[in-house]
C-alpha positions as CSV (number, residue, x, y, z in Angstrom):
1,X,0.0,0.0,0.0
2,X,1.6,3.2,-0.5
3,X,0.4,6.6,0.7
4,X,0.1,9.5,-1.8
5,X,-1.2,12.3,0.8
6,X,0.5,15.1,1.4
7,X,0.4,18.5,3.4
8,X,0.2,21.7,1.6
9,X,0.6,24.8,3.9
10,X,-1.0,22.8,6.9
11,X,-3.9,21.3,5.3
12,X,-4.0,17.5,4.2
13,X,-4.8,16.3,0.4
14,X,-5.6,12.7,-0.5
15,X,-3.2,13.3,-3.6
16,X,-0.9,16.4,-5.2
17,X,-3.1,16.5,-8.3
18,X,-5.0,20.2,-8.1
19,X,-6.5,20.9,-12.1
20,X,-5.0,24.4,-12.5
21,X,-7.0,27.6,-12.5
22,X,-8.7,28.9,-16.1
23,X,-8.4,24.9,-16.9
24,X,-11.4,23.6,-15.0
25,X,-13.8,26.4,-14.1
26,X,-15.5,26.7,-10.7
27,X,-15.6,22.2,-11.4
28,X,-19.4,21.6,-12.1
29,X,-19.0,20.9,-15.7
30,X,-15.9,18.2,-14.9
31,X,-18.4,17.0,-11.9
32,X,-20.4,15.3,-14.8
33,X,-17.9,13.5,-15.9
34,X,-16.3,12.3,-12.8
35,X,-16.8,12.2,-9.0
36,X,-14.2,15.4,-8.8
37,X,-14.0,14.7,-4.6
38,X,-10.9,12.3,-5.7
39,X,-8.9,15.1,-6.6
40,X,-6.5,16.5,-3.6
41,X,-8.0,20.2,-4.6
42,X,-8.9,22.5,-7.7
43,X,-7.9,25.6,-8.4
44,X,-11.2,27.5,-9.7
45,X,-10.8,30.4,-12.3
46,X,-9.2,33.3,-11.5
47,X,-11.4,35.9,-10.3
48,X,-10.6,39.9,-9.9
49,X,-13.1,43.0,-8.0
50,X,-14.9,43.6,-10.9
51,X,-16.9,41.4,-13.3
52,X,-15.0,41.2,-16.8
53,X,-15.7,40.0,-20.3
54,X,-12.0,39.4,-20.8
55,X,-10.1,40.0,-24.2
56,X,-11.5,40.1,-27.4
57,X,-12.0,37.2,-29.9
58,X,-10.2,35.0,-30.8
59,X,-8.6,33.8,-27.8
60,X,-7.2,30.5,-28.8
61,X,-4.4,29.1,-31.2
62,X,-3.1,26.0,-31.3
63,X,0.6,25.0,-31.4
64,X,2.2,21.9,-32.1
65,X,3.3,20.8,-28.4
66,X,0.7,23.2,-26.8
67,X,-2.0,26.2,-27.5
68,X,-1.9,29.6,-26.9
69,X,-4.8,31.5,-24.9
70,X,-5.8,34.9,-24.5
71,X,-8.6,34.8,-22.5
72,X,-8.8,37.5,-20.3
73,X,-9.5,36.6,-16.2
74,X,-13.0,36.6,-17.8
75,X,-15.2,36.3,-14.5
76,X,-18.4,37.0,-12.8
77,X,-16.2,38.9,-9.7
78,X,-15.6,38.5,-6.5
79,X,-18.7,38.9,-5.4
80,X,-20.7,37.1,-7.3
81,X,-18.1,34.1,-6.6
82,X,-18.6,34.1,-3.3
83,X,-22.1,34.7,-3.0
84,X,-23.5,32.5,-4.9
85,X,-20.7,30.2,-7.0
86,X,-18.8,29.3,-3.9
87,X,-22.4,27.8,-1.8
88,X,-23.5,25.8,-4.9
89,X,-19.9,24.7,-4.9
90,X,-20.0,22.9,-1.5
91,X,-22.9,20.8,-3.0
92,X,-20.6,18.9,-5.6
93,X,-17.1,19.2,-4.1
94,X,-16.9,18.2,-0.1
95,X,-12.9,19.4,0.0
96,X,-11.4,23.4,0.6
97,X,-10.9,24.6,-3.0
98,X,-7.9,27.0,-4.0
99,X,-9.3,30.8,-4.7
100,X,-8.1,32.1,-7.6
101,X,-7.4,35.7,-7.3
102,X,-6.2,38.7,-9.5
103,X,-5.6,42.4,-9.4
104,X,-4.6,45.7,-11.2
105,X,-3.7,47.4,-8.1
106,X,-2.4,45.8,-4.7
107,X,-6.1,47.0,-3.1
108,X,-7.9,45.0,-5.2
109,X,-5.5,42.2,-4.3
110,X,-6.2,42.6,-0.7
111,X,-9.9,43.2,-1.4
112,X,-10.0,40.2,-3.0
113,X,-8.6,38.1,-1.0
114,X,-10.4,38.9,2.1
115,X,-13.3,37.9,0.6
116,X,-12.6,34.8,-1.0
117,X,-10.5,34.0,2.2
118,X,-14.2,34.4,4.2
119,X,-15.8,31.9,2.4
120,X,-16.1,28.4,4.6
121,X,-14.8,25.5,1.5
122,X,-11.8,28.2,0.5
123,X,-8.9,26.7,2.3
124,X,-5.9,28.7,0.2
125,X,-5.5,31.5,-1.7
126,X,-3.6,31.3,-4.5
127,X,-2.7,35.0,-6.1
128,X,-1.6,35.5,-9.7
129,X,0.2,38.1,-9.9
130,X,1.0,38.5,-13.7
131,X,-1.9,40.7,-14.0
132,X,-0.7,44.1,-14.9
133,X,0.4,46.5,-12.4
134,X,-1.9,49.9,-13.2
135,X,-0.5,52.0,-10.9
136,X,3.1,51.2,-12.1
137,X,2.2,51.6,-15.2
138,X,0.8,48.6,-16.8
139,X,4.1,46.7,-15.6
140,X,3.1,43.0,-14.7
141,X,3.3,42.4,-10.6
142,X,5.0,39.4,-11.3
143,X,8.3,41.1,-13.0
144,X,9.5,43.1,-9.9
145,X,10.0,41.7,-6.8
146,X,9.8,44.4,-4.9
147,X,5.8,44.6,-6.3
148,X,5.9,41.0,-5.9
149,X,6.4,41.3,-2.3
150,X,3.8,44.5,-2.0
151,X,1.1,42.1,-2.9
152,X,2.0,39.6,-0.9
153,X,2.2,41.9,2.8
154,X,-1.1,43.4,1.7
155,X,-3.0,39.7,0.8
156,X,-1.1,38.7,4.1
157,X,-2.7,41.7,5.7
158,X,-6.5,40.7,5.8
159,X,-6.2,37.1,4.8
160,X,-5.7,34.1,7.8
161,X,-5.5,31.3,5.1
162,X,-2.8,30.1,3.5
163,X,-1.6,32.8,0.7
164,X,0.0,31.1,-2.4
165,X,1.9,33.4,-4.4
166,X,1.3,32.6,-8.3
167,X,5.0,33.2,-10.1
168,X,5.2,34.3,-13.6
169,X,8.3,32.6,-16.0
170,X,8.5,36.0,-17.8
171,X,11.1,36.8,-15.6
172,X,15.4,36.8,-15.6
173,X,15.4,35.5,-11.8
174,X,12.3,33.2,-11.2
175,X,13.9,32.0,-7.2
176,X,14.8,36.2,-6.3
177,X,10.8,36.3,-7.4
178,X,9.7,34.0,-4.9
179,X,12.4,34.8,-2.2
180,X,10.6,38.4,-2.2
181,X,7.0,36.4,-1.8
182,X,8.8,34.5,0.8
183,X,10.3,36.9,3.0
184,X,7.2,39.4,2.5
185,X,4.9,36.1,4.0
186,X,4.1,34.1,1.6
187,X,3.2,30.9,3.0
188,X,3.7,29.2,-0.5
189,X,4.9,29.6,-3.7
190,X,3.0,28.4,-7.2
191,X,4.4,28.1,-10.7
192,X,4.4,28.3,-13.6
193,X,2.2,30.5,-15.0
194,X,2.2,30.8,-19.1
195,X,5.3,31.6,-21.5
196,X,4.3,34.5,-23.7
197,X,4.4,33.6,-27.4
198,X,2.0,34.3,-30.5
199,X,1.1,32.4,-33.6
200,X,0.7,34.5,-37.1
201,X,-2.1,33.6,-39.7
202,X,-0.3,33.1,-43.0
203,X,-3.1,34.4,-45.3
204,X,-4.4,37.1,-43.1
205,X,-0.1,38.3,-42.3
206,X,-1.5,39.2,-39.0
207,X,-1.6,37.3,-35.3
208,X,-4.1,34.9,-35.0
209,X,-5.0,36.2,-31.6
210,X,-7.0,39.4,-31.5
211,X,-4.7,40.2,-28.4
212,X,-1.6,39.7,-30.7
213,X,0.5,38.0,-27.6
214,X,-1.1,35.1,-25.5
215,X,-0.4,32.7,-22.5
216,X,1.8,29.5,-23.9
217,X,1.0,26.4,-22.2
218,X,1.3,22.6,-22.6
219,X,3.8,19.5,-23.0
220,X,6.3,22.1,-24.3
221,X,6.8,24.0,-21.2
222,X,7.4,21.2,-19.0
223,X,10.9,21.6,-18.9
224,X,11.3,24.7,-18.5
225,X,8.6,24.3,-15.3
226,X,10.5,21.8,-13.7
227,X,14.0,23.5,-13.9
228,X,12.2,26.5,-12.5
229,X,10.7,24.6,-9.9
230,X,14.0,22.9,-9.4
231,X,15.7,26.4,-8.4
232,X,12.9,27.9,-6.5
233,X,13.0,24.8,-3.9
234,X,16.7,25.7,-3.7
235,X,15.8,29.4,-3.0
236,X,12.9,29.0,-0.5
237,X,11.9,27.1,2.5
238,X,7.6,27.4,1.7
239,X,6.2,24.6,-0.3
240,X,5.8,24.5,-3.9
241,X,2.7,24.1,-6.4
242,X,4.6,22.8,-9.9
243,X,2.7,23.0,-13.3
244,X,3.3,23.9,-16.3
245,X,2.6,20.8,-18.9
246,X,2.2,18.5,-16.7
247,X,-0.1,15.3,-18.4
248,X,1.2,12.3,-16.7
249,X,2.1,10.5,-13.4
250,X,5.4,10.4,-14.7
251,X,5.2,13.9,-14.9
252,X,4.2,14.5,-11.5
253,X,6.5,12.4,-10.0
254,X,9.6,14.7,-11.7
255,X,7.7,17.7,-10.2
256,X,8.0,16.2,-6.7
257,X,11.4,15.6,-7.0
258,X,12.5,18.6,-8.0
259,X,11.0,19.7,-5.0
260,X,7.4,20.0,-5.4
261,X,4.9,19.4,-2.8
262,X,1.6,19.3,-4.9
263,X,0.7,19.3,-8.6
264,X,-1.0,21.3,-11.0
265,X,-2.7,20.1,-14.5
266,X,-3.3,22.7,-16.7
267,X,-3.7,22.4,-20.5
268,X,-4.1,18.7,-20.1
269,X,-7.8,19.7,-19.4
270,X,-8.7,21.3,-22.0
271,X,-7.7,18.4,-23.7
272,X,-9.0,15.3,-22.2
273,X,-11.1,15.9,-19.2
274,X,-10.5,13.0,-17.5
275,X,-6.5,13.7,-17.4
276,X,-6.8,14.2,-13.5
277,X,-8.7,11.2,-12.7
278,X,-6.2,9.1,-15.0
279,X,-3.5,10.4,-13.3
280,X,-4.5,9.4,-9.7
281,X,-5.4,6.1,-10.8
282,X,-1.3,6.0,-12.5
283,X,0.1,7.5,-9.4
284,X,0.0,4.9,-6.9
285,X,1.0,2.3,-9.4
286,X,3.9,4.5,-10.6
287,X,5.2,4.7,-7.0
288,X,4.4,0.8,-6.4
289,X,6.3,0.5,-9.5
290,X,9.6,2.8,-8.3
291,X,9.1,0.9,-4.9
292,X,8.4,4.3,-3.0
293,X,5.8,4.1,-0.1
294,X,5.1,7.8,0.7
295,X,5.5,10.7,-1.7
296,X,7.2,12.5,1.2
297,X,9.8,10.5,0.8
298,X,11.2,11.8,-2.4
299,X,10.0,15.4,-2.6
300,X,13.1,17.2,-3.5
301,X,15.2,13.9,-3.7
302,X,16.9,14.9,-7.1
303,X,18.5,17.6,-5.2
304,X,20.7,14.8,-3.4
């Protein structure tokens, strides 16, 4: 028998396997499909102050090893989340779900966050913090650490749940990134979020998304997660959420031992829906396999 729980930030999961947010919506869709309670947790899409439409269509382009998206944070709000999306929540999935946040100024962060953090099934926040910075100037949160750590001491501020900081790979120094999260409170560090990249429409000469530039995600980025996760373990002492193409228990076993504590599935979704269930039905034979009893045992081994 092995044991695949683990502890992120103080709270128990029956697995490491969280479908990442804008992948799997607030979970009622995927609850047709599967009973979702097997996952450890779900990440439910990101949601800002406001209500938005998001960007413009299209939104999507497809790569070879991965798509592009540029949806938007489209959202209901914050308040519409937690009035009425988290309650009908608790009625299909029985675990604390990961909140989803995002901001253009660190008081909508905090305002954010408070709320979502008041709600009874949220048991983490997890704060993206590649949204653009308005008050710098339209300058991502997510590329200065100093603005990095602003967010996280004002989410820290009115939030007593676990606040896990989002890291964007658009960056020279991903670990100085989440040291700055770290030493500003952080009680847990995610990543990755996209790669920028675009795709150009041969006939039409122009981008195929109406945005021009969009999120890259899928198989593609895998490696360039797992080296990044690989130097933030070495950089902090919080746990770590790894994604970033992940689509396999193979994959989520590499994650773990570059030093990640739980998993994220993020493009994978879109895909096939039933990745995450497949997946924790692999993992257990996959450690049974590599004769390890307890994931705990290897988190971080390849470090060694």
């Amino acid at each position: 028998m092995v044991n695949t729980k683990v502890n992120l930030c103080g709270l128990e999961l029956d697995n490491p396997v969280i479908p990442a947010s804008g992948t799997f919506g607030y979970g009622e869709e995927f609850s047709a499909l599967y009973d979702i309670n097997i996952l450890g947790s779900f990440s439910f899409k990101g949601t800002t102050k406001e209500p938005r439409f998001g960007n413009p269509t299209p939104r999507i382009a497809e790569c070879s090893a991965g798509m592009l998206n540029s949806v938007g944070l489209q959202n209901p709000g914050i308040d519409e989340v937690v009035q009425s999306i988290l309650p009908k929540m608790q009625t299909y999935f029985h675990k604390p779900v990961i909140a989803n946040i995002g901001g253009f100024s660190v008081e909508e962060y905090a305002e954010c966050a408070e709320k979502a953090a008041a709600a009874e099934n949220v048991g983490w926040i997890e704060v993206n913090i590649s949204c653009p910075n308005v008050h710098g100037g339209g300058l991502s949160f997510g590329t200065s650490p100093k603005a990095a750590a602003e967010v996280t001491k004002a989410v820290k501020s009115v939030c007593q749940k676990p606040v896990i900081m989002k890291l964007s790979p658009n960056v020279t120094d991903i670990a100085e990134m989440a040291s700055a999260c770290e030493q500003a409170g952080a009680d847990g560090i995610s990543l990755i979020n996209t790669l920028m990249g675009m795709r150009i429409d041969l006939k039409k000469r122009k981008p195929i998304l109406a945005n021009k530039t969009g999120g890259f995600s899928g198989p593609a980025v895998f490696p360039v997660a797992l080296r990044m996760v690989y130097e933030v373990y070495e950089a902090v002492k919080i746990p770590i959420i790894g994604m970033g193409g992940v689509q396999s228990a193979q994959d989520v076993m590499e994650m773990i031992l570059a030093g990640a504590t739980a998993v994220q599935v993020g493009a994978a979704n879109l895909r096939e829906p039933m990745i995450c269930k497949t997946i924790i039905e692999e993992l257990p034979r996959l450690m049974g396999s590599l004769g390890i009893s307890d994931l705990s045992e290897i988190r971080g081994a390849a470090h060694s």
